[in-house]
C-alpha positions in Angstrom: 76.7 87.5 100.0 75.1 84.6 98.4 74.5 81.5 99.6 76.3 79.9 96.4 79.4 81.8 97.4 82.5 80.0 99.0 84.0 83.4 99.9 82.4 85.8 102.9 82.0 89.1 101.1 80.7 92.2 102.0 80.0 95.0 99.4 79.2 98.9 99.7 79.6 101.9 97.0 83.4 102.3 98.6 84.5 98.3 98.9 84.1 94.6 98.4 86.2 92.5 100.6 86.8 89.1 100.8 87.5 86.5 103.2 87.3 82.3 103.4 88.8 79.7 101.6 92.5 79.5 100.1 92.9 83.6 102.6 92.7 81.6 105.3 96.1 80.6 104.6 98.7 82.9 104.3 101.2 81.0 102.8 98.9 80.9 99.6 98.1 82.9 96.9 94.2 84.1 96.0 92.7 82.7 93.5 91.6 85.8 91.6 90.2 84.6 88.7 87.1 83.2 91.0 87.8 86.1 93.5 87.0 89.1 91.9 84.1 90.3 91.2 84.6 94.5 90.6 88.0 94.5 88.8 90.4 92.6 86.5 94.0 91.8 87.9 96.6 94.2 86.5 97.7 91.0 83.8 94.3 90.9 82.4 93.8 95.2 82.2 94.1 96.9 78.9 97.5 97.4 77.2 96.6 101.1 77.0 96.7 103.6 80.1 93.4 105.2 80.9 94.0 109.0 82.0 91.4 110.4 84.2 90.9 114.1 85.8 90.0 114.9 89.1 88.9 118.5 90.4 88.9 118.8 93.8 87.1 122.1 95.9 88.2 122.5 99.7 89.4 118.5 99.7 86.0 117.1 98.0 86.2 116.0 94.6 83.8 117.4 92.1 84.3 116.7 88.8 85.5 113.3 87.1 86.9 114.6 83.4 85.1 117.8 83.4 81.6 116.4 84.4 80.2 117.5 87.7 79.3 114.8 89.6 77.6 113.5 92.8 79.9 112.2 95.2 78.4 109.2 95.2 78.2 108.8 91.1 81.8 110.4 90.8 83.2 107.2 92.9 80.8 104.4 91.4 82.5 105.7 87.8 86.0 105.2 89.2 85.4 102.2 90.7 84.4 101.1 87.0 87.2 103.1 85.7 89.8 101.6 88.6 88.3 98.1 87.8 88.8 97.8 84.5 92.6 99.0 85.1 93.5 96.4 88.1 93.4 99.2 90.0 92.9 99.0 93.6 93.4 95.5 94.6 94.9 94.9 98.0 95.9 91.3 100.1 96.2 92.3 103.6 96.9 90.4 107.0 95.2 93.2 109.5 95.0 93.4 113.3 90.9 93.4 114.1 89.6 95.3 116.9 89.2 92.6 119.5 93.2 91.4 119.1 93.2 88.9 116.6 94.8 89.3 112.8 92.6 88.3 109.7 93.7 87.9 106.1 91.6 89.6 103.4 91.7 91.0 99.4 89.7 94.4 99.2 88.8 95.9 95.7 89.1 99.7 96.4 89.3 101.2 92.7 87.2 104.2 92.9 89.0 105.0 96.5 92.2 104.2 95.7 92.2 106.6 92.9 90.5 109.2 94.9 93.5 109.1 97.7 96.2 109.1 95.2 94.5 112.4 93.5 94.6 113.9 96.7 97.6 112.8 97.9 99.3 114.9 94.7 97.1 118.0 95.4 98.0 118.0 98.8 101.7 117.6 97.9 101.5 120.7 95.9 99.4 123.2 98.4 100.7 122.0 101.9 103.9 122.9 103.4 106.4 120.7 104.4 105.1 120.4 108.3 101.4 120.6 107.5 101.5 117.5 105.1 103.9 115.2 108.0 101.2 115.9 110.2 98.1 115.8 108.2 99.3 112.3 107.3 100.2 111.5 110.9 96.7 112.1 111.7 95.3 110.3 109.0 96.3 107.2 110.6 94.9 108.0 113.9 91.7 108.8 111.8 91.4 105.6 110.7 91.8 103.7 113.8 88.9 105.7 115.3 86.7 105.3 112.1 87.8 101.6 111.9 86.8 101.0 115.8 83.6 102.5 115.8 84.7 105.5 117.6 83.3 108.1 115.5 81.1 109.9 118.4 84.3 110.9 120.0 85.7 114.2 120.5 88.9 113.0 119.7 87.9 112.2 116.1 85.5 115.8 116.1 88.7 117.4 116.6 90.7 116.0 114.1 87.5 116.6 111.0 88.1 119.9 112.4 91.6 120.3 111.7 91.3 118.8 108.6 88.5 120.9 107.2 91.1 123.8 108.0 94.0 122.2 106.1 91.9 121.8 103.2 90.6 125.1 102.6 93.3 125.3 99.9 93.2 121.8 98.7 91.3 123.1 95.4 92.7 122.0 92.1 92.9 119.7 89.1 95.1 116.2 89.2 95.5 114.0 86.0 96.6 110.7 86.8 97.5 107.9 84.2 96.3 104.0 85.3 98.0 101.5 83.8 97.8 97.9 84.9 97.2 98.5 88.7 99.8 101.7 88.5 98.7 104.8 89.2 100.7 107.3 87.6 100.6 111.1 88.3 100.1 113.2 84.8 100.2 116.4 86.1 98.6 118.7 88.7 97.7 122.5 89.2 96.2 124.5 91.8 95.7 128.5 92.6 96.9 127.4 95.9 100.1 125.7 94.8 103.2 126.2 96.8 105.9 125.3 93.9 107.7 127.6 92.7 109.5 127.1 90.0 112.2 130.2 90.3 113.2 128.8 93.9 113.1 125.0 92.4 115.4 125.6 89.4 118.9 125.2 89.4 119.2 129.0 88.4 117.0 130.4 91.5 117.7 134.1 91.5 117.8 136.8 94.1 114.7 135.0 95.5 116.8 132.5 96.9 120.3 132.1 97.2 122.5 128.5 97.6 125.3 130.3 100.6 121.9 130.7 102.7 121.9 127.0 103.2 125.9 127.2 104.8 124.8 128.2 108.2 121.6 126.4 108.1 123.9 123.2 107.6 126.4 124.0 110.0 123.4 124.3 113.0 121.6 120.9 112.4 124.9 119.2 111.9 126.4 120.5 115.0 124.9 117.6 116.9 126.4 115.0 115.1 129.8 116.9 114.9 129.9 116.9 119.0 129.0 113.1 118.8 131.4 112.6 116.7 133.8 113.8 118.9 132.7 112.4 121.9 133.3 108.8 120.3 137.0 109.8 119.0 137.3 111.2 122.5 136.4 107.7 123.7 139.0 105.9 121.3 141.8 107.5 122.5 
């Protein structure tokens, strides 16, 4: 942060927030034309989308439109990429560690992009009860990273679990950004779960529609007994 600065920022290859001045007050809108200082707002982005291509190995991204990168050079080029799009750009009330709430605008481009990428590749390769809980614990993730409670076993425990899950996140996502939106544009992986036989309407012996029938009937019976319990009541 400079001295000249009438905003509190702090900056790393991932971030830059911001804090001070007009966020102090959340009844008001940021000024982002002083604001920003790594991207445009999605008004002022380019009237064209920008498609970019992310291969991920095992959860870590490894190439940015067919060029092997660094990790740390793959997310500077996003966050270039992300920028120029509006991408990114968050205004957040949050609850700090020691109990009170502060108001802040993040520029995340490069991140943001990376999450959405995965986000689709996970989709795709995890099944229904893996991806509820992987993003379940995503949140407790946070809170322990955010809290400074990385030494923890707790936290050990989770990487753990999560290096597991994503020894079939490997694949390619295309996303489209366009004016802050990121928009998926297709994704493929040898790992992928959909299959298009059971998701078409004509689904073959692999899959037949009178299986569902009994399933039905068992997670409805629940509701059918409350359902007489209340008429039961009425009378």
């Amino acid at each position: 942060m400079k001295k000249t600065d009438i905003y509190s920022r702090d900056r790393n290859l991932w971030h830059l927030s911001h804090e001070g001045m007009e966020l102090e007050h959340p009844d008001q809108e940021p000024v982002y034309d002083r604001l920003l200082q790594m991207s445009v707002t999605p008004e002022k982005a380019p009237d064209e989308p920008t498609y970019v291509e992310l291969e991920f190995v095992k959860g870590l991204p490894v190439k940015l439109n067919g060029e092997a990168l660094s990790p740390a050079t793959l997310v500077a080029k996003l966050n270039e990429i992300g920028g120029k799009n509006g991408v990114g750009i968050i205004d957040i009330l949050e609850n700090r560690v020691v109990g009170m709430k502060s108001r802040g605008v993040y520029e995340t481009p490069g991140g943001t992009i990376l999450y959405a990428a995965i986000g689709e590749l996970e989709r795709m390769v995890f099944d229904k009860q893996t991806l509820a809980f992987k993003n379940m614990s995503s949140v407790k993730f946070a809170e322990l990273a955010y809290s400074g409670e990385w030494e923890t076993p707790l936290r050990e425990s989770i990487s753990a679990m999560l290096d597991k899950m994503h020894e079939v996140t490997t694949g390619t996502v295309k996303l489209k950004l366009y004016k802050g939106n990121i928009i998926p544009a297709g994704t493929t992986s040898p790992y992928s779960l959909y299959n298009e036989s059971l998701a078409s309407f004509t689904t073959g012996e692999l899959y037949s529609h009178h299986d569902a029938e009994g399933f039905i009937n068992l997670f409805g019976l629940p509701l059918k007994v409350r359902a007489l319990m209340k008429m039961a009541n009425k009378s």
